[in-house]
C-alpha positions as CSV (number, residue, x, y, z in Angstrom):
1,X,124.3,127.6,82.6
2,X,122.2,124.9,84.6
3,X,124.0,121.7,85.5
4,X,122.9,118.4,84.1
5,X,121.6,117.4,87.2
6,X,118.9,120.6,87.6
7,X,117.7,119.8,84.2
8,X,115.1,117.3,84.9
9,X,113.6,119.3,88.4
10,X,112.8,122.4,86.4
11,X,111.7,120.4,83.7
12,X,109.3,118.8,86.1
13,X,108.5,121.5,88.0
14,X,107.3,123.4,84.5
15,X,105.3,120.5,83.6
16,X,103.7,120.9,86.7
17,X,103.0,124.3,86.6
18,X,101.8,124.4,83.1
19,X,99.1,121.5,84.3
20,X,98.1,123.4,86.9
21,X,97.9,126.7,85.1
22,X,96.3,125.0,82.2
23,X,93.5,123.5,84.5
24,X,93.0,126.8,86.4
25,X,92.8,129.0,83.0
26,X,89.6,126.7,81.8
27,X,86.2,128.3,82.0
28,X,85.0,129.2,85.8
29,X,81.3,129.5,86.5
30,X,79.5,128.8,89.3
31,X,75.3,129.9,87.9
32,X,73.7,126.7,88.2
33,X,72.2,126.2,84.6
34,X,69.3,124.7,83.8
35,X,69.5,120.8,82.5
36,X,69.2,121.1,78.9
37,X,67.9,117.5,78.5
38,X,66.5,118.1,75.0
39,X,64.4,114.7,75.2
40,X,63.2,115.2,78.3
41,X,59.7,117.0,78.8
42,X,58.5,118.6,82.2
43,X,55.1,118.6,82.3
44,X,52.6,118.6,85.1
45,X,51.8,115.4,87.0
46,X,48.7,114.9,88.0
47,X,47.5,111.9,90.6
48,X,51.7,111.5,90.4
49,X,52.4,108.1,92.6
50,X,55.8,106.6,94.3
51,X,58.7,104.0,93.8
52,X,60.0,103.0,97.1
53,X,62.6,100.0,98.1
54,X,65.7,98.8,99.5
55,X,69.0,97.5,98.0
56,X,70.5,94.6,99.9
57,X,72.8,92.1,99.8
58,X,72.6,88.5,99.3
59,X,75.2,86.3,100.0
60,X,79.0,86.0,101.4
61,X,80.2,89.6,101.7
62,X,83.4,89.9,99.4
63,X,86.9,91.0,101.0
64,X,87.7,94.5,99.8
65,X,91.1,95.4,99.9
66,X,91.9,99.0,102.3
67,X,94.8,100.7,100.9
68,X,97.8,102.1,102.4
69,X,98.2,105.7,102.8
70,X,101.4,106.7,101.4
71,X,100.8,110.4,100.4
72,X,100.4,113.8,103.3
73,X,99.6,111.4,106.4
74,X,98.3,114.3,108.4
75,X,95.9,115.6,106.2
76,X,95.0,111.8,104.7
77,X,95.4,110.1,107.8
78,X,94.3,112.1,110.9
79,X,93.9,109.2,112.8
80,X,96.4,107.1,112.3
81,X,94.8,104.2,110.6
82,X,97.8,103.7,108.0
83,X,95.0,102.3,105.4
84,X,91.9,103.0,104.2
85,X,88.4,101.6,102.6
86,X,88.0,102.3,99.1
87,X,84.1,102.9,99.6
88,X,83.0,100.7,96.8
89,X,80.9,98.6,98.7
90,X,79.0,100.1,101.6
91,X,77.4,97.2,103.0
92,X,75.6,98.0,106.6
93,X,74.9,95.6,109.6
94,X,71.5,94.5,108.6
95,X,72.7,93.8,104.5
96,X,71.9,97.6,103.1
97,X,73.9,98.4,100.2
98,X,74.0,102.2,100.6
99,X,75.4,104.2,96.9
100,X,73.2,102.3,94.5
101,X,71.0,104.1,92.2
102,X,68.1,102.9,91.3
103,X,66.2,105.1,88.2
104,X,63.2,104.4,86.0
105,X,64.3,103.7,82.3
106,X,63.3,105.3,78.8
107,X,61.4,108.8,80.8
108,X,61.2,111.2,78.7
109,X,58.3,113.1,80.0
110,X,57.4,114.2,84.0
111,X,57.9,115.9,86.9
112,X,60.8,119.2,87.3
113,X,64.0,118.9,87.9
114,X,64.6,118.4,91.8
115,X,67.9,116.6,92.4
116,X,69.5,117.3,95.7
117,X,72.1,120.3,95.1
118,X,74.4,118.3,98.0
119,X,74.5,115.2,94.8
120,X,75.4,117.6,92.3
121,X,78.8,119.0,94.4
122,X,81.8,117.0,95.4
123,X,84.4,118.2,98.2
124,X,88.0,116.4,98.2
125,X,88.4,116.7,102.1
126,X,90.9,114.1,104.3
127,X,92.0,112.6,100.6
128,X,88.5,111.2,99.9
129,X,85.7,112.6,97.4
130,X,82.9,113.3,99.2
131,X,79.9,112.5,98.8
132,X,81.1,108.6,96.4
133,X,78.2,109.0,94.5
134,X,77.1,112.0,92.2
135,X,73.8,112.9,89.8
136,X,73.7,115.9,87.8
137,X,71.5,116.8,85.3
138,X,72.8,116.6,81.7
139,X,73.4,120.6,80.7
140,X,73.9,120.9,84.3
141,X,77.2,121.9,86.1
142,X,79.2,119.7,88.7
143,X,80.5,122.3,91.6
144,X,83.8,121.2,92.6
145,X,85.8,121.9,95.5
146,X,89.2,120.8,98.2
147,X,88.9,121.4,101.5
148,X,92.4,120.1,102.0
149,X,95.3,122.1,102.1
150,X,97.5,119.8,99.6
151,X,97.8,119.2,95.9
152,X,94.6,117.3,94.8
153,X,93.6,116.5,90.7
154,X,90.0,115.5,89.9
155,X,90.7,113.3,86.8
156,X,87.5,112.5,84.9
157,X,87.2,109.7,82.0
158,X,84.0,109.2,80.2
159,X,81.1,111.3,79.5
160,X,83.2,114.1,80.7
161,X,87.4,114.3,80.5
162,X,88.0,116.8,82.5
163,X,91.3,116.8,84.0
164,X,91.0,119.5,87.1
165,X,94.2,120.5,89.5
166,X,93.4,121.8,93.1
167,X,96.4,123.6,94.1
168,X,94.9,125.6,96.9
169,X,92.9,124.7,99.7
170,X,89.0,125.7,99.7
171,X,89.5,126.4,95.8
172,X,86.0,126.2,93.8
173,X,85.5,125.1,90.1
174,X,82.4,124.4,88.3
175,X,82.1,122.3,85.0
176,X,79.3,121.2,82.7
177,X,78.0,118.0,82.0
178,X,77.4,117.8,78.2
179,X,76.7,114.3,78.0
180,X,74.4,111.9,79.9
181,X,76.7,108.4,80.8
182,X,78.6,107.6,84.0
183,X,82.0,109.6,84.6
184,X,84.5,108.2,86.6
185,X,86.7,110.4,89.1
186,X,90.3,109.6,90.5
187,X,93.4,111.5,91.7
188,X,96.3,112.2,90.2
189,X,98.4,113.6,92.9
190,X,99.6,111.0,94.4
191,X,96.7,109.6,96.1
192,X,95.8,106.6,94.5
193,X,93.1,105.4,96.7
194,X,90.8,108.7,95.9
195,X,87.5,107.4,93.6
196,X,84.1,108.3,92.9
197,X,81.4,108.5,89.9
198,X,79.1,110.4,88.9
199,X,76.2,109.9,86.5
200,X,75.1,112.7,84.3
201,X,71.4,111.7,84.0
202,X,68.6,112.9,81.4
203,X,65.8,112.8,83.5
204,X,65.1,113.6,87.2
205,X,63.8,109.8,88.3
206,X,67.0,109.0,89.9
207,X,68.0,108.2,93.3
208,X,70.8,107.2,95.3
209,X,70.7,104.7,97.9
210,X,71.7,106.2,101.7
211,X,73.2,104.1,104.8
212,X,70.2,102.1,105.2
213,X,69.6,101.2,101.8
214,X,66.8,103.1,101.0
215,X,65.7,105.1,98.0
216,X,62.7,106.8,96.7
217,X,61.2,108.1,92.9
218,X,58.4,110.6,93.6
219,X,56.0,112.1,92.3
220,X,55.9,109.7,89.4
221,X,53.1,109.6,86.5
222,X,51.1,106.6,86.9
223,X,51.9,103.4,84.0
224,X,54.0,100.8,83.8
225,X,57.8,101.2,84.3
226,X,61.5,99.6,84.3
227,X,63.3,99.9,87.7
228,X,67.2,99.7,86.9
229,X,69.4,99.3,90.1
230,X,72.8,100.2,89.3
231,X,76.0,99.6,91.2
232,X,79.7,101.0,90.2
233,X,81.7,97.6,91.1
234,X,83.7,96.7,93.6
235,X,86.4,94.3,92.8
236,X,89.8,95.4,92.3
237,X,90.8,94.0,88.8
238,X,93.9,95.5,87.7
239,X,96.1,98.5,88.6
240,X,97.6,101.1,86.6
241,X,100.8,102.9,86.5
242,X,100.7,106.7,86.9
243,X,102.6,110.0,87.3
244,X,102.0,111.7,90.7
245,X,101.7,115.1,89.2
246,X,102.9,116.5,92.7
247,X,106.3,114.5,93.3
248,X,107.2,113.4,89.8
249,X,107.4,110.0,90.7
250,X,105.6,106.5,89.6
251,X,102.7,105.0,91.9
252,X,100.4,102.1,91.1
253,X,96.0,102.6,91.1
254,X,93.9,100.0,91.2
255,X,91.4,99.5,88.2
256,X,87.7,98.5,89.6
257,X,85.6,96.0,87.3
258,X,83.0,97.2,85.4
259,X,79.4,98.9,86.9
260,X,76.5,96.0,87.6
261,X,73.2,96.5,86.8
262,X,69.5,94.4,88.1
263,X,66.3,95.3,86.8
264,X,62.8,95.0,87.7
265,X,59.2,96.2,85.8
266,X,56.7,98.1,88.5
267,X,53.1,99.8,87.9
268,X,52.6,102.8,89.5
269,X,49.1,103.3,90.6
270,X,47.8,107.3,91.1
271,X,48.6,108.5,94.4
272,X,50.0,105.6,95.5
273,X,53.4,104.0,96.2
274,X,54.6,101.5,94.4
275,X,57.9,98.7,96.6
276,X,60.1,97.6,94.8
277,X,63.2,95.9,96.6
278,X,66.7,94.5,95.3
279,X,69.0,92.1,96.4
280,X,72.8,92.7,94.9
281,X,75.6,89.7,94.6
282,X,78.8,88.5,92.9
């Protein structure tokens, strides 16, 4: 008969293998399907123009808290830096606010389906989802995969609630997006600082910012449009008390604030570009 003390590590240790197993027994595919955006229409473009800009900031740059590493230091911390950036605001030398997206509102009719694959797939390698930023189509599937050779989760709340376990190193899952909204990603293995979003979109006019705060719509049928920048937020507001799923014990995450948002209205011309440029601030 097990002692009193044994009790609560193999009750644990069940738990944990029923998440995992629980996780690992959902669907698998890895077909990329095609978006099933039912009020979206492709159609030909003809004398198609551009949207072109840059996101930058304006104003004092806010302090971001780093946080400390607490969790597999050689795999989360190679170097030795003890804390590390949350990546919620990527501001560059010259002001560039890279991991904005910036997207044409109410679309419902245009050009194919040409999001990068590389935005559509996120890698948890060194403790950190990689790429921050995702789009993927609505109908479409996110490909998922760790690079690391520890217990990762990819927890997802909103427009999708998958909750995903990554037991094994260079393990691969793929999920659909069902509905179009933002989807927020964290870990729940322990390594609290891990965070990222995707938007599942219903049309192909989106774009994400990149280092230099650049972005561009193509191939976009001439009229009148809504530019929308969007940004995820970057303050730490809060934090949450959690269950590392790998150790059984209590850790604290932060809680971001909410996304931001900043429009603009832009005519596209035929075959020709159209600049639009934001400035982001508290």
């Amino acid at each position: 008969m097990p002692s009193a003390n044994t009790l609560p590590q193999r009750t644990a240790i069940a738990g944990l293998c029923v998440f995992l197993l629980t996780g690992l027994a959902a669907p698998f595919s890895t077909a990329q399907d095609v978006p099933s955006a039912a009020n979206y229409e492709v159609v030909n473009v003809e004398s198609g123009g551009s949207i072109s800009g840059t996101v930058k900031w304006n104003g004092p740059i806010p302090k971001i808290p780093h946080l400390a590493i607490t969790k597999d230091a050689k795999v989360c911390d190679p170097s030795g830096a003890k804390t590390i950036d949350l990546q919620r605001l990527v501001i560059g030398p010259d002001g560039s606010v890279a991991n904005t997206v910036v997207y044409l509102k109410d679309v419902t009719r245009g050009k194919a389906w040409d999001l990068p694959a590389s935005e559509q797939s996120l890698d948890q390698k060194a403790c950190l989802y990689v790429p921050h930023i995702l789009l993927v189509p609505v109908g479409g599937n996110m490909q998922i995969k760790s690079s690391d050779p520890v217990l990762h989760t990819v927890h997802m709340l909103g427009a999708a609630t998958y909750n995903l376990p990554f037991p094994f190193q260079d393990q691969f899952i793929s999920r659909t997006m069902h509905i179009s909204g933002r989807v927020e990603m964290k870990c729940n293995a322990g390594h609290v600082w891990m965070n990222a979003e995707a938007l599942v979109v219903p049309h192909p006019y989106y774009a994400i910012t990149d280092a230099r705060g650049n972005f561009t719509l193509s191939n976009v049928p001439p009229g009148n449009y809504e530019v929308e920048a969007w940004h995820e937020g970057w303050k730490v507001v809060s934090e949450e008390t959690i269950l590392d799923v790998g150790s059984q014990v209590m850790v604290k995450r932060p809680i971001y604030s909410q996304p931001r948002t900043w429009q603009k209205q832009v005519t596209v011309h035929p075959v020709h570009n159209a600049s639009v440029d934001f400035e982001l601030s508290e």
